[in-house]
Phi, psi and omega in degrees: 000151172299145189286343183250017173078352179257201183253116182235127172232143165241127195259125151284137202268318161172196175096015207314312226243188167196166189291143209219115193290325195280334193252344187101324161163162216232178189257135179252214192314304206286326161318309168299311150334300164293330172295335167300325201288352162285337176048018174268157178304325182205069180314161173260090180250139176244156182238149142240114176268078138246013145272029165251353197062022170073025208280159175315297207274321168285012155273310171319303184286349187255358149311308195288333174285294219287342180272357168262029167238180189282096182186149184265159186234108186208182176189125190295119135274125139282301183286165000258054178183167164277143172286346176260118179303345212219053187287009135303323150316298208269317176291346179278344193268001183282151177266321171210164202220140190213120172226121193313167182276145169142241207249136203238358173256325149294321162343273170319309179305331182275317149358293174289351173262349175239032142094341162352321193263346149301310156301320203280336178303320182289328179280339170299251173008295184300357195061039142281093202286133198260159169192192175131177196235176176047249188295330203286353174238351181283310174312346153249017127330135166312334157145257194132237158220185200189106158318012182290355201225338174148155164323356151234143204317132178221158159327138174233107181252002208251023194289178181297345197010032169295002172230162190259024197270168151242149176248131178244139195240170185028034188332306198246027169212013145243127188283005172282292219297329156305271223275003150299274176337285160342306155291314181266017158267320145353277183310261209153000187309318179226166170263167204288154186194219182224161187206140202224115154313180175282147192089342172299162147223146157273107170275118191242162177239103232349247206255006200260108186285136190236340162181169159259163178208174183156146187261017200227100158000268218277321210260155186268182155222166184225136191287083202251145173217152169303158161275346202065008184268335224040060157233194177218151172228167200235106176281118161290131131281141176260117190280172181270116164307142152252142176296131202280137207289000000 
């Protein structure tokens, strides 16, 4: 848990990891970001791969990164059982929860059947500093858009809404995902909410976005709102850099 008590979540646009010739890929500046925000010497971090379907080989990879920072290491499976007798238990006992990337409309579904999403609310609460990328940033949000239905892009309105927000992931390396967003925050579909290029994270303090940070020069995050007209408009932030490990 964070050492100052408070909720800390960080939302990722993408980028956790970067490519790694020895390990297959390694954790980068923002991941290490979220592990400070933990303020422990040697955090207790658990991942949930269930938008991968728990598959083997994304667990295997995400064991092979994640065990290369100064950390205990574990991980929440639901299929085709939860691997932990006590996943309420086990996840209230983490310092930081990290959820991997893929389909964030099975994600959530699955989540709500095994009571996940109550739990993961009550370790937010609780100061268990929350992150992940793509879906692993959407889900905590009121929602955004999504590739969970097929390559073209459709609303996601059923997120978890522990930030009161809408989220935009990978901003500046799918040409779907800006000008969606945009439209259903316009409409009134969704509410105005940031958006993070690759390499971003949305740093939030219970519900109050406090800053970006990113290890990438050029890229931004962005401020998206109605206009009242029903378009929107998009403020840049300029993130806070991070030092390259």
């Amino acid at each position: 848990m964070s050492t100052d008590g408070q909720p800390h979540i960080l939302a990722i646009g993408g980028g956790t990891f970067i490519p790694d010739s020895r390990y297959g890929m390694s954790p980068s500046p923002l991941l290490r970001y979220a592990l400070d925000l933990t303020g422990q010497d040697r955090p207790r971090i658990c991942f949930l791969p269930t938008a991968l379907g728990d598959g083997a080989e994304y667990i295997a990879r995400g064991y092979g990164a994640l065990t290369q920072l100064d950390a205990e290491v574990s991980h929440v499976a639901l299929f085709p059982m939860p691997n932990v007798q006590d996943v309420r238990s086990h996840l209230l006992s983490q310092d930081l929860i990290y959820v991997q990337g893929g389909s964030v409309a099975n994600l959530l579904a699955l989540w709500r059947l095994h009571g996940l999403d109550d739990i993961l609310r009550e370790a937010w609460n609780e100061g268990v500093v929350l992150s992940g990328q793509s879906a692993g940033a959407l889900c905590w949000h009121v929602g955004g858009n999504t590739d969970s239905y097929g390559p073209q892009l459709r609303p996601l309105t059923d997120g978890l809404g522990l930030l009161p927000y809408s989220c935009g992931v990978h901003y500046d390396s799918d040409a779907q995902r800006r000008p969606l967003l945009q439209q259903l925050v316009g409409e009134g579909t969704l509410p105005g909410g940031y958006a993070a290029d690759e390499a971003v994270g949305l740093h939030y303090v219970g519900t109050e976005f406090v800053q970006a940070v990113s290890y990438a020069k050029d890229a931004g995050a962005y401020r998206v709102e109605p206009d009242g007209s029903g378009a929107a408009k998009e403020t840049r932030i300029d993130p806070r850099l991070l030092a390259a490990v």
